[in-house]
C-alpha positions as CSV (number, residue, x, y, z in Angstrom):
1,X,-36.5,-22.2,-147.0
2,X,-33.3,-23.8,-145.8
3,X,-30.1,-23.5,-148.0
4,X,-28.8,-27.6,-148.1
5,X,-25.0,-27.7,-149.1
6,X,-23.5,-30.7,-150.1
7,X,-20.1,-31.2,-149.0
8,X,-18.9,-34.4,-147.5
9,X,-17.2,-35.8,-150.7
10,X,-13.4,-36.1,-150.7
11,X,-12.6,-34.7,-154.0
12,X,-10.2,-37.5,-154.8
13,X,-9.5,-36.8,-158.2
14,X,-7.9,-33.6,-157.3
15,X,-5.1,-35.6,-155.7
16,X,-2.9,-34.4,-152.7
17,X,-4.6,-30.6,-153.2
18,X,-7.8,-31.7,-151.3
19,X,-6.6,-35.1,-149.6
20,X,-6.3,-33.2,-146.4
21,X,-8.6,-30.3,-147.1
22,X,-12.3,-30.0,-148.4
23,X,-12.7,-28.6,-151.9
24,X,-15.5,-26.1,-151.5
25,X,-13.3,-24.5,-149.4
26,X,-10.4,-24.0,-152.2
27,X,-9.2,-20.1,-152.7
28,X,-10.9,-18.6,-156.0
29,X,-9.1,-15.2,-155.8
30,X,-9.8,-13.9,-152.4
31,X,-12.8,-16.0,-151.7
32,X,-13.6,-19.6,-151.9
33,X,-15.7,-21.8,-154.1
34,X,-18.4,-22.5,-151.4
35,X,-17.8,-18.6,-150.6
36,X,-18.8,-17.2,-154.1
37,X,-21.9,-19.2,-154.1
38,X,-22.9,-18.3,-150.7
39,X,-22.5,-14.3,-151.5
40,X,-25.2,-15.1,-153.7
41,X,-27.8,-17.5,-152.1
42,X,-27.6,-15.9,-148.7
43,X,-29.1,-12.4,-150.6
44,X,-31.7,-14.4,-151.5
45,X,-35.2,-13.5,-149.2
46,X,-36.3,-16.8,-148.9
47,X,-33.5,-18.2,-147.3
48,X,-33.5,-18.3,-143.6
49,X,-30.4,-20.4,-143.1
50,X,-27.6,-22.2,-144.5
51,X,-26.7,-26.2,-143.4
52,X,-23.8,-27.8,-144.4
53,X,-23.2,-31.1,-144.6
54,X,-19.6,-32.2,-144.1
55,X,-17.6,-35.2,-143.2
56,X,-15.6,-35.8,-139.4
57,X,-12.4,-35.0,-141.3
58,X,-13.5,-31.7,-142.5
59,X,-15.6,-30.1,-140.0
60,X,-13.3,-28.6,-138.4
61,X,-12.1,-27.2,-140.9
62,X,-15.4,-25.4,-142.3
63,X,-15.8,-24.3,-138.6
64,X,-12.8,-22.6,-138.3
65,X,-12.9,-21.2,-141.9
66,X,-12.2,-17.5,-141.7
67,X,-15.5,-16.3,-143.6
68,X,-17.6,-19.1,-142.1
69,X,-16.9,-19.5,-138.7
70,X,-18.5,-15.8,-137.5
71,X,-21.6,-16.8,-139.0
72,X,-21.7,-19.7,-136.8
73,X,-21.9,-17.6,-133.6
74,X,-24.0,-14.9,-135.1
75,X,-21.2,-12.4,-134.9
76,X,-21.6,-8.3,-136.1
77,X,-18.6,-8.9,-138.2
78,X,-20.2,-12.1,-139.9
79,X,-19.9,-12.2,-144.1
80,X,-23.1,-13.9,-144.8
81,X,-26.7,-12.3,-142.7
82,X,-28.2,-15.7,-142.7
83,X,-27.1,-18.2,-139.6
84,X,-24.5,-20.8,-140.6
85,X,-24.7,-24.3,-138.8
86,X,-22.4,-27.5,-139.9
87,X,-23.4,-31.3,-139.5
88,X,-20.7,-33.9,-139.5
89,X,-21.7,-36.6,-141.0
90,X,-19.3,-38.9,-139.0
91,X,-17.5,-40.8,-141.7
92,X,-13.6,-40.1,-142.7
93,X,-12.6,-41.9,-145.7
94,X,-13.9,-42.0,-149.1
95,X,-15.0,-45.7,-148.8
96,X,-16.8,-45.2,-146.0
97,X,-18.8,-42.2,-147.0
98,X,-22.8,-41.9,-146.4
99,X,-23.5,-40.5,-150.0
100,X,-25.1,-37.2,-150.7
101,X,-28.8,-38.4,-150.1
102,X,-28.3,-39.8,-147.2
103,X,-26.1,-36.8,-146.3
104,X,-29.4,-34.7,-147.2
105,X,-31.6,-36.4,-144.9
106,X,-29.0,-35.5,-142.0
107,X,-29.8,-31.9,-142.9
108,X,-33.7,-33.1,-142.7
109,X,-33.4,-35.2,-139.2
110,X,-31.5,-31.7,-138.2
111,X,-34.1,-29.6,-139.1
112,X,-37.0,-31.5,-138.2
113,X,-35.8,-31.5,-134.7
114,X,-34.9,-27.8,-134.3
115,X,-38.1,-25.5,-133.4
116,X,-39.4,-23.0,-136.1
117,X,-38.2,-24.5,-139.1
118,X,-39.7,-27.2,-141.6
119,X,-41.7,-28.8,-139.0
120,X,-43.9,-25.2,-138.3
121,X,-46.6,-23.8,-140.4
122,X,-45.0,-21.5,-143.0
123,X,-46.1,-17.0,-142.7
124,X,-48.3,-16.0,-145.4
125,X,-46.1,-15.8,-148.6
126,X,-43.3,-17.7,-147.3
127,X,-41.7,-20.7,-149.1
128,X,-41.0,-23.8,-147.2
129,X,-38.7,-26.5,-148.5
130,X,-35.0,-27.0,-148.9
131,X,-32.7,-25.5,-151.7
132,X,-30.2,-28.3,-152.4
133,X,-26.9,-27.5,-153.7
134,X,-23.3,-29.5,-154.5
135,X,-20.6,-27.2,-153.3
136,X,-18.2,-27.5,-156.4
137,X,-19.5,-25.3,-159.0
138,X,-18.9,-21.5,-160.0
139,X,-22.5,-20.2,-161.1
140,X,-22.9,-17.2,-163.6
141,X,-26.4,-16.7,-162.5
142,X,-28.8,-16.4,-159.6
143,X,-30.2,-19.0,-157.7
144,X,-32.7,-16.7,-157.1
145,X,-33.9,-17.0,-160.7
146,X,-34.6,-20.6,-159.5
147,X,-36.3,-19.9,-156.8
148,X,-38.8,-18.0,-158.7
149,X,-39.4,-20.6,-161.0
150,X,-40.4,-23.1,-158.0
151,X,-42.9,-20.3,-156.8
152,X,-44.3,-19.4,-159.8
153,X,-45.1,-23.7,-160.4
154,X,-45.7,-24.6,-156.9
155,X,-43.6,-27.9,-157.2
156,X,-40.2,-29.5,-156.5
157,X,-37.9,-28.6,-159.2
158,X,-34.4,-29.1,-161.0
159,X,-32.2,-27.3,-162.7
160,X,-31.2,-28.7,-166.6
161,X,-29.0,-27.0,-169.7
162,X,-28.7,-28.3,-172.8
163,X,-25.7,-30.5,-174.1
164,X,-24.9,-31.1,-177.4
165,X,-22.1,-33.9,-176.2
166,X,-23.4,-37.7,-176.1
167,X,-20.4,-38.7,-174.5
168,X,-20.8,-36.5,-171.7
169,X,-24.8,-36.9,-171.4
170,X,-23.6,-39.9,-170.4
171,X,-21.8,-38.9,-167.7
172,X,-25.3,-37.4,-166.0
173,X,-28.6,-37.1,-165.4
174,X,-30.7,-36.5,-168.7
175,X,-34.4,-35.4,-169.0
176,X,-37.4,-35.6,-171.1
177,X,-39.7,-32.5,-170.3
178,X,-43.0,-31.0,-172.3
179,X,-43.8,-27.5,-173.6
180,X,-44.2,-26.7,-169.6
181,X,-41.3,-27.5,-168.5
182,X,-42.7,-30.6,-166.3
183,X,-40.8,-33.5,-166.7
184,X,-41.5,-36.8,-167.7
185,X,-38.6,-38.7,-167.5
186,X,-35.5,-38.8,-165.9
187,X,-32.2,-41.3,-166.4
188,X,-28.9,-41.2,-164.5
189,X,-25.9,-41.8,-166.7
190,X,-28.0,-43.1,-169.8
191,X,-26.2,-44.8,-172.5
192,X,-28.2,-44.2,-175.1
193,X,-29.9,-40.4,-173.9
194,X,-33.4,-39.2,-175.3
195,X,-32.9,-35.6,-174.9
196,X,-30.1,-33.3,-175.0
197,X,-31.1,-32.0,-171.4
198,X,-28.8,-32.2,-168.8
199,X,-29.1,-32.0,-164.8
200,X,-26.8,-30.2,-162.7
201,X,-26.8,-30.8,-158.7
202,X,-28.8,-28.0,-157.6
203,X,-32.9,-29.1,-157.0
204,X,-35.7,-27.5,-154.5
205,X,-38.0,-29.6,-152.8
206,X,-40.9,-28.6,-151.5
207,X,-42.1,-29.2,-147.8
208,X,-45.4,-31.1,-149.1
209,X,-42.8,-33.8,-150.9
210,X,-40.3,-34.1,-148.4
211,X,-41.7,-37.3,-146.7
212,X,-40.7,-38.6,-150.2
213,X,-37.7,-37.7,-149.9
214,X,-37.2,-38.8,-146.1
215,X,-38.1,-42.3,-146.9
216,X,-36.7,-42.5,-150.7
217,X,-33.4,-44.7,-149.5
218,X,-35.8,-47.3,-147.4
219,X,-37.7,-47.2,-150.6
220,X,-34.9,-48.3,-153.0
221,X,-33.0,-45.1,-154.2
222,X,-29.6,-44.6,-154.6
223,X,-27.6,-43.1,-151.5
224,X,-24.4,-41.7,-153.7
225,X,-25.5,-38.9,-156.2
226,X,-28.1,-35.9,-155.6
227,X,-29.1,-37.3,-159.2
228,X,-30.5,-40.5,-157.8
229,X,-32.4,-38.4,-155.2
230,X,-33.8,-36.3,-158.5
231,X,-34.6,-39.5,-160.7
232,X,-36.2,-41.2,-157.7
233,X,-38.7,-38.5,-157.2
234,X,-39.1,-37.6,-161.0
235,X,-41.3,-41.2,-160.1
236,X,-43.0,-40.2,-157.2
237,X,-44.0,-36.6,-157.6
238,X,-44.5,-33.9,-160.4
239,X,-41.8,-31.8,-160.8
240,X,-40.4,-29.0,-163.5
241,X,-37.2,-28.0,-164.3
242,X,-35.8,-24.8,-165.1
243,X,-33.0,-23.6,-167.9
244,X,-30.3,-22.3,-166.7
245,X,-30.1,-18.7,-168.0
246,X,-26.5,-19.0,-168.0
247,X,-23.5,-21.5,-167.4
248,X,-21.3,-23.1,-164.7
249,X,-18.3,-23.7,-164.3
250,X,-17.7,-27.6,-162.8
251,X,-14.9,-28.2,-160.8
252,X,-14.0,-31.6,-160.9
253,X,-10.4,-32.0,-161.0
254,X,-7.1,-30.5,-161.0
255,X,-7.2,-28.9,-164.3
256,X,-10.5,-27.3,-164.1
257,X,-9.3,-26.3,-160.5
258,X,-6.2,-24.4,-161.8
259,X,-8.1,-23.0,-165.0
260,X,-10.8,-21.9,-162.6
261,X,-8.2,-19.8,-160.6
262,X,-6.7,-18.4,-163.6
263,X,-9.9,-17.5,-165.0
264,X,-12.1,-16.3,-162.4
265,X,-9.0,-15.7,-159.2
């Protein structure tokens, strides 16, 4: 299973703090945001690699990131075990951004084309698919605990928590699910929400639905948010979501930055 991080936004609401630098890579105490979550996924067994997707203006700065940029030669002094690798996504300015689908099927195109990975039959009791995560959260839990949960229902999943606040279910993706966990319905940014189940941007999709997801922006889905990606497929395919066992931490702007740091630094 590839690793799939998110990172090609431009963070502008955190102002001239990430204007000329990529917010993932912000300092949390002696590591970074992208760092933390990293320590954790790349323990994981199932994950054979990590792929970020980044924008022309940051690249080089993710390559030449002090924790990342051994792993990207393979280096005996490298953080992380499994192999790094970057895509640029060539654009350079918020308004001319790709969106993180369409970022996501970069990492697909990649890894299609690169021998012995999603394109080769899978070892006995290996999982094949793609672990997609937005770089801009602090997690007090194992993605590993997710994992599990895709093996144990065979099918593309999400992650959802509940959220007592209307105001902010309206600010992302809600579900309806049944006494399974499989859900039925999914809504980005509803006005008027029928459950109190929120998404967060972390999914797994299986190899069997990844043409789905190769051809979902030809097909009419939304190229900015991970959520339209997530809604989209909630249509095409069965997926389950799993409760988070415990919380995150969103960074989203320069307040939840500095309280971050003061927190968790």
């Amino acid at each position: 299973m590839i690793n799939v991080v998110l990172a090609a936004g431009y963070a502008t609401r955190l102002g001239e703090l990430t204007k000329n630098f990529p917010k993932p890579l912000l300092k949390i105490g002696e590591n970074t945001i992208l760092g933390r979550m990293l320590d954790d996924i790349d323990k994981i067994p199932e994950i054979d690699e990590h792929v970020i997707v980044t924008n022309h203006k940051f690249a080089p700065i993710f390559e030449e990131d002090p924790l990342i940029s051994p792993c990207l030669g393979g280096g005996s002094d490298r953080r992380w075990k499994k192999p790094i690798t970057i895509i640029d996504d060539g654009s350079t300015t918020n308004d001319n951004r790709l969106g993180a689908v369409c970022d996501l099927l970069l990492a697909l195109d990649y890894l299609d084309h690169k021998k012995g990975t999603v394109s080769t039959p899978p070892k006995q009791g290996e999982m094949e698919g793609v672990l997609v995560v937005a770089a801009d959260n602090l997690l007090f839990f194992s993605f590993q605990e997710f994992v599990d949960f895709a093996k144990e229902k065979q099918t593309s999943c999400i992650m959802c928590h509940e959220q007592p606040s209307i105001e902010k279910l309206q600010r992302t993706g809600v579900i309806v699910i049944d006494e399974q966990m499989k859900v039925l319905n999914m809504e980005e940014k509803p006005q008027e929400p029928k459950s109190h189940w929120a998404v967060p941007p972390f999914y797994i999709y299986l190899k069997k639905d990844l043409d789905l997801v190769r051809h979902s922006v030809e097909n009419g889905c939304g190229k900015d948010a991970p959520g339209n990606l997530a809604h989209y497929m909630v249509d095409h395919t069965t997926m389950h979501a799993w409760r988070m066992t415990a919380g995150r931490f969103d960074i989203g702007s320069l307040d939840t930055y500095y309280e971050a740091v003061e927190k968790f630094g």
